[in-house]
C-alpha positions in Angstrom: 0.0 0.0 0.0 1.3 3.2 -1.1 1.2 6.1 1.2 1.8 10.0 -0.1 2.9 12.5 2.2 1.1 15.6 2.9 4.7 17.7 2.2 4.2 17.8 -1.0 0.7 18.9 -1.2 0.6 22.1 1.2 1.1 25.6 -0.3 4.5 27.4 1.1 4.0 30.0 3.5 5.6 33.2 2.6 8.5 33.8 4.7 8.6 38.2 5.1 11.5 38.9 7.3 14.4 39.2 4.8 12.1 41.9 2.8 10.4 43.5 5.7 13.6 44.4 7.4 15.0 47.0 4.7 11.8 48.8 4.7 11.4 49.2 8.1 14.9 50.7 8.2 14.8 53.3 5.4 11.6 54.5 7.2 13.5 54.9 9.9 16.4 56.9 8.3 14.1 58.9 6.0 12.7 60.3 9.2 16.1 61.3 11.3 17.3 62.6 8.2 13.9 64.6 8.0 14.3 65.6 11.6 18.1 66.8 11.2 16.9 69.2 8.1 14.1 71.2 9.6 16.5 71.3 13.1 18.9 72.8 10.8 16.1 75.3 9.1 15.2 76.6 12.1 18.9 77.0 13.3 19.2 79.0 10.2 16.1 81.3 10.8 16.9 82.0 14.2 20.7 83.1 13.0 19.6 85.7 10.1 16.7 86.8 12.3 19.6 87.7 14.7 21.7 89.6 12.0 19.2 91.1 10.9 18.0 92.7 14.5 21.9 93.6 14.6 21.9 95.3 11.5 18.6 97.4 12.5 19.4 98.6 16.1 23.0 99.3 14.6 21.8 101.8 12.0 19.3 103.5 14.9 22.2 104.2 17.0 24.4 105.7 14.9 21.8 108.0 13.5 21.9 110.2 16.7 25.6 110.0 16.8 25.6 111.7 12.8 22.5 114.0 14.0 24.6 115.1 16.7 27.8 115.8 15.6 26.3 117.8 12.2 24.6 119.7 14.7 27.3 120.5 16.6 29.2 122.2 13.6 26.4 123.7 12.1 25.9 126.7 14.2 29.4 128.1 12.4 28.2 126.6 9.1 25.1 127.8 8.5 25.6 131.4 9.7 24.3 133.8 7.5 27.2 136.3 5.9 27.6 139.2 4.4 28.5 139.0 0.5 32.2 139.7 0.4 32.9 139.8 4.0 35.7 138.0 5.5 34.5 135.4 7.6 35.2 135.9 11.9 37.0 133.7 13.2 35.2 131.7 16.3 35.2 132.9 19.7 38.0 132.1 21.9 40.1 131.5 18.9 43.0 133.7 17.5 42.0 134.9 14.0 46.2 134.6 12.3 46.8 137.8 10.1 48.3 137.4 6.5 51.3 137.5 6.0 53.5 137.8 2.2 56.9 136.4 2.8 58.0 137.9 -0.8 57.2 141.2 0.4 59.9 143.9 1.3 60.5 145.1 4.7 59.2 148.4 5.3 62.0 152.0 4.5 62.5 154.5 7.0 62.4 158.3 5.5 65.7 159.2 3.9 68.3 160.8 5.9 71.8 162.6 4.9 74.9 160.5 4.8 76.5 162.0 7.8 72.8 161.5 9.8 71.5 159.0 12.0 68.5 157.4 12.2 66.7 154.6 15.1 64.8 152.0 14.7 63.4 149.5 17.2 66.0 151.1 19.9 68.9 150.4 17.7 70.3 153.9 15.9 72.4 153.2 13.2 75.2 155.9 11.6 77.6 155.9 8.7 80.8 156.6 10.6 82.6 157.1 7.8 82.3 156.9 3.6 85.9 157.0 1.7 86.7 156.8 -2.0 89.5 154.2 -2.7 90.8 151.9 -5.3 89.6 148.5 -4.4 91.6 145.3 -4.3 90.0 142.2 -5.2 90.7 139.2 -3.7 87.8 136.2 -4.8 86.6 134.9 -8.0 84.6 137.2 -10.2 85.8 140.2 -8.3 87.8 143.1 -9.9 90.2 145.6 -8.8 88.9 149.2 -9.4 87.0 152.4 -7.9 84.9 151.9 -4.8 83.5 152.9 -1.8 84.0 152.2 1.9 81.8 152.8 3.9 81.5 152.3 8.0 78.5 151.3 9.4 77.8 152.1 13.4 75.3 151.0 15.4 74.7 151.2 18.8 72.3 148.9 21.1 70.1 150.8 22.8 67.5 147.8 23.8 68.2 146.0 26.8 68.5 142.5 24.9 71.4 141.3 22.8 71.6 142.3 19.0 72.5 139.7 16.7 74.8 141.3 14.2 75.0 138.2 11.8 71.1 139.5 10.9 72.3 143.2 9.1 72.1 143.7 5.9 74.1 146.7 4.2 73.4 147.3 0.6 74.6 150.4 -1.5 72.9 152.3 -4.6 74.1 154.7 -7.1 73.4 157.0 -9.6 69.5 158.0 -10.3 68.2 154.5 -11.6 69.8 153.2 -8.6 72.0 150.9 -10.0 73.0 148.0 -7.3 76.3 148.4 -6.1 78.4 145.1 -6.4 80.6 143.9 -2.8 84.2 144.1 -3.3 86.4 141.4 -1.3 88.7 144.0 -0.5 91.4 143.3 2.3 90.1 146.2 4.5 86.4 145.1 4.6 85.6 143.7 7.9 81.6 143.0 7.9 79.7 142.9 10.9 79.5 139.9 13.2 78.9 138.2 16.8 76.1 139.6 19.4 76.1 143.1 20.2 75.3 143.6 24.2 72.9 146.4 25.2 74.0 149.5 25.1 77.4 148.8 23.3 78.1 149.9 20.0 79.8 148.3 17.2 80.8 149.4 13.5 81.6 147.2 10.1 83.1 148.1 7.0 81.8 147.4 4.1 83.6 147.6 0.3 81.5 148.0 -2.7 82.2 149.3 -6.4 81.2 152.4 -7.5 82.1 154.0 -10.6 84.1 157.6 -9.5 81.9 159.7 -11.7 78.4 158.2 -10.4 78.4 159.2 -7.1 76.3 162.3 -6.8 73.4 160.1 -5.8 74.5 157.6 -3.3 71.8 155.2 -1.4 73.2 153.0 1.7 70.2 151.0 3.0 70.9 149.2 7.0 68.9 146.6 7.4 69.6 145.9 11.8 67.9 142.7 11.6 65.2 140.5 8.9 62.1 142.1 8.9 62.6 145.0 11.1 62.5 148.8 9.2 65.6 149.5 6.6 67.7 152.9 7.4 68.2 154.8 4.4 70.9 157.2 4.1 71.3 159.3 0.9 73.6 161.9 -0.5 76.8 162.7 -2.6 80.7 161.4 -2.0 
């Protein structure tokens, strides 16, 4: 007697755990990696929101700041002047006067050769004008007529008097033609401090033709920017 097993005859049950698994795990990492982008969305809200607040209460405060300090110098500013008035200089403040450094010192009056004259307590004198025949002695310089002349000055301030700061030029003739410095051997040019209420002299060589000296000009200059004696006159 044959006998058939029941094996064969029954349907196979489906076995699900090999395909279940996979699904149940991309589920799973769908979601964290769902989770980990709206975290990071609302990180990213919360930072601009943040710069964005900066940004606003920055400009607001430095509004007043600007406000303030345009209203601080517009008082000056916005004064109302006068068409071609010079403006005034604000109070407590010194107003600095012009001043042309190419522009000449100021001239005393003209005085006679053997005169003497004063300026800023210093009076100044020609001790003594002599015709010779000048040596020269430099480059450039030639023998012939000249003048020398002896300048004196006494000190009458009561602070030292820098010699080194005179000037002694010489004119001639009636388009005052510039007398040119000799380097004569007798010249001896002022030098050193002169103490108040001393006096002092230097002798100055210049070249003057002999038959243009009916019109002589010495200007004394006793220090840069002070008045210039003039002393005028024939030799």
């Amino acid at each position: 007697m044959t006998t058939t097993s029941d094996h064969s005859s029954r349907p196979a049950e489906p076995v699900d755990g090999p395909a279940v698994v996979p699904s149940r795990r991309r589920r799973l990492v769908l979601a964290v990696v769902a989770a980990v982008v709206a975290v990071a969305l609302v990180v990213l809200v919360v930072v601009l929101s943040g710069r964005d607040d900066a940004a606003g209460d920055g400009a607001a405060s430095s509004t007043p700041s600007a406000t303030t300090s345009s209203g601080a110098s517009s008082p000056s500013a916005s004064a109302p002047t006068t068409p071609g008035a010079e403006p005034s200089a604000p109070a407590g403040s010194a107003q600095a006067v012009p001043v042309d450094g190419n522009e000449p010192p100021p001239q005393r009056p003209p005085v006679a050769l053997d005169a003497g004259d004063d300026v800023d307590g210093v009076t100044g004198s020609l001790a003594l004008v002599e015709e010779i025949d000048g040596s020269a002695q430099g480059p450039g310089n030639i023998n012939g007529p000249a003048l020398r002349i002896t300048v004196r000055l006494v000190n009458g301030t009561d602070a030292d008097l820098a010699l080194s700061g005179v000037a002694v030029s010489v004119f001639h003739g009636a388009d005052r033609t510039p007398a040119s410095p000799l380097e004569d051997r007798s010249q001896s040019p002022f030098a050193g401090d002169l103490p108040p209420g001393d006096a002092a002299e230097g002798v100055y060589v210049l070249r003057v033709p002999a038959d243009d000296r009916d019109d002589i000009r010495v200007e004394v200059g006793v220090r840069p920017g002070a008045a210039v004696m003039v002393f005028t006159g024939a030799v």
